[in-house]
C-alpha positions as CSV (number, residue, x, y, z in Angstrom):
1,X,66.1,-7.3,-23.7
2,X,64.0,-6.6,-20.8
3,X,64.6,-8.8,-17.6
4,X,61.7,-11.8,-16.6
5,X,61.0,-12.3,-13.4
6,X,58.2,-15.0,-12.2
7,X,56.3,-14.6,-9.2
8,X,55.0,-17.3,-7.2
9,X,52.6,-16.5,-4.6
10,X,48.8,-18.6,-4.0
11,X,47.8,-15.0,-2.9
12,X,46.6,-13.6,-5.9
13,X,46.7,-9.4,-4.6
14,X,50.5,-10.4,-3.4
15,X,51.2,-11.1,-7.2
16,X,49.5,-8.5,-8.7
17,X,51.1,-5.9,-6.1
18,X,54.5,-7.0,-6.9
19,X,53.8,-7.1,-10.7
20,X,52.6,-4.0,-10.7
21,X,55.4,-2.2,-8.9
22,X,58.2,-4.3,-10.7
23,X,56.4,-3.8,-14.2
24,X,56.7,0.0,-13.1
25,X,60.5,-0.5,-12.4
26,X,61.0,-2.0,-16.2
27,X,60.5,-5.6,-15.7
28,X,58.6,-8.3,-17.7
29,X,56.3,-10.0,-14.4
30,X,54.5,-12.9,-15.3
31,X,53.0,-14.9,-12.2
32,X,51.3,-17.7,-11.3
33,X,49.1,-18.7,-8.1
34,X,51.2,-22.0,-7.3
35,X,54.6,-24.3,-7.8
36,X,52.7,-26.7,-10.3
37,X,51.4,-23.5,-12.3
38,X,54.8,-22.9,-12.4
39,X,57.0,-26.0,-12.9
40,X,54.3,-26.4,-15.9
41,X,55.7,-23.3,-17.6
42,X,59.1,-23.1,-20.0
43,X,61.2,-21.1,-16.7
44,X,64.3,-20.8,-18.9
45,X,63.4,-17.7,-19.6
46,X,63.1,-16.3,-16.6
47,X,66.0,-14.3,-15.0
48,X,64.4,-14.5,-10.9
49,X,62.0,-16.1,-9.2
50,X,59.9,-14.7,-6.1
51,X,58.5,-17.3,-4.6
52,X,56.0,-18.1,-1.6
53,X,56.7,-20.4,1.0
54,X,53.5,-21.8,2.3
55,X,51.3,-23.0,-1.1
56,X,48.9,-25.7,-1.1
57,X,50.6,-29.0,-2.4
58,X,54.3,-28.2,-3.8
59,X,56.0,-25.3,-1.0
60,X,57.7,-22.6,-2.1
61,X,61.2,-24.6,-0.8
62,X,60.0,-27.9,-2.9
63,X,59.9,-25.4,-6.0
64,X,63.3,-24.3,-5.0
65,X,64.5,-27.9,-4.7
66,X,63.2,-29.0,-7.9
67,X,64.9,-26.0,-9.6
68,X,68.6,-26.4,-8.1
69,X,68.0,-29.8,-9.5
70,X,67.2,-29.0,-13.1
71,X,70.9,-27.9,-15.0
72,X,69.0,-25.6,-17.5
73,X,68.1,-23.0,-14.4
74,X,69.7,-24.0,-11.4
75,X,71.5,-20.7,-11.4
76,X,68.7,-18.8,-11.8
77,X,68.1,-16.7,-8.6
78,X,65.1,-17.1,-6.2
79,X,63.8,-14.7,-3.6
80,X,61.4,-16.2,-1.1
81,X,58.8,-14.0,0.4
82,X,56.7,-15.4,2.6
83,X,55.0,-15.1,6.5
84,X,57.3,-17.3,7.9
85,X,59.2,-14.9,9.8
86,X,61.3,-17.3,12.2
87,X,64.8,-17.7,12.0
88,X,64.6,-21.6,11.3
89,X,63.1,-20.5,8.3
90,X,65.2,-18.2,6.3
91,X,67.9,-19.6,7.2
92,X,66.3,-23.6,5.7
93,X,65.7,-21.0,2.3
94,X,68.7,-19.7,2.4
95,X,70.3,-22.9,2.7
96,X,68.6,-24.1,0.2
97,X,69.4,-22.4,-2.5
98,X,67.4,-19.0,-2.1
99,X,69.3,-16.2,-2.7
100,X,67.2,-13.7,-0.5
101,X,64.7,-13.9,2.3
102,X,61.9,-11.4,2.5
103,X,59.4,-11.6,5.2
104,X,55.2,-10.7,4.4
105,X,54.0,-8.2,5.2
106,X,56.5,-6.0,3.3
107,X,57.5,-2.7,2.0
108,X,57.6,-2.3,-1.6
109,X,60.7,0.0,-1.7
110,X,62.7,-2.6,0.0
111,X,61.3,-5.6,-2.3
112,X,62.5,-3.4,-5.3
113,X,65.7,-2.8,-4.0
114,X,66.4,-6.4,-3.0
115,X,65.6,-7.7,-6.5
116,X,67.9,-5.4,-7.9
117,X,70.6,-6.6,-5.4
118,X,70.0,-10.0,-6.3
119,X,69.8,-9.4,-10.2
120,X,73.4,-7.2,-9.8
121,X,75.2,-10.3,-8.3
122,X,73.6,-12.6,-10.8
């Protein structure tokens, strides 16, 4: 079974750049352009979540909230990857349940390597 990752980004080239380059690594990428898109979907699926930060209505941390407080995927892993670069920042997503912090822009290399860190530990 391949591995699901959902990526949550309101930037619609950030989600197709990272689908693209994880769909060439193996995995099955679905996205969607903001939390409610997502929250509306069936995540149990899902084995990670890359998520934005800055969204229009729900954050990327709200997301994250409302998934540590759901039983059927609180253990699913989340990597944020957002703009907010300070260190206020990753270390509130962090604290909040994220299990990486990647800062926009990135490198491509380094996102692939981090997802597979974070899918080894889970």
């Amino acid at each position: 079974m391949r591995i699901k990752i959902l990526v949550i980004d309101d930037e619609e080239s950030i989600c197709e750049i990272l689908k693209f380059n994880l769909e060439k690594e193996g995995y099955e990428v679905d996205t969607a352009y903001s939390a409610e898109e997502a929250l509306d979907r069936d995540l149990s699926g899902y084995s990670l979540f890359i998520v934005d930060i800055m969204m229009d209505r729900l954050s990327g941390f709200d997301f994250a909230k409302r998934i540590k407080n759901n039983d059927a995927i609180e253990n699913t892993p989340i990597i944020f990857c957002s703009a907010l670069s300070g260190e206020d920042d990753t270390v509130m997503g962090l604290n909040i349940g994220g299990d990486d912090y990647i800062t926009k822009p990135f490198v491509i290399s380094e996102v692939l390597a981090r997802v597979r860190a974070v899918l080894r530990r889970s």
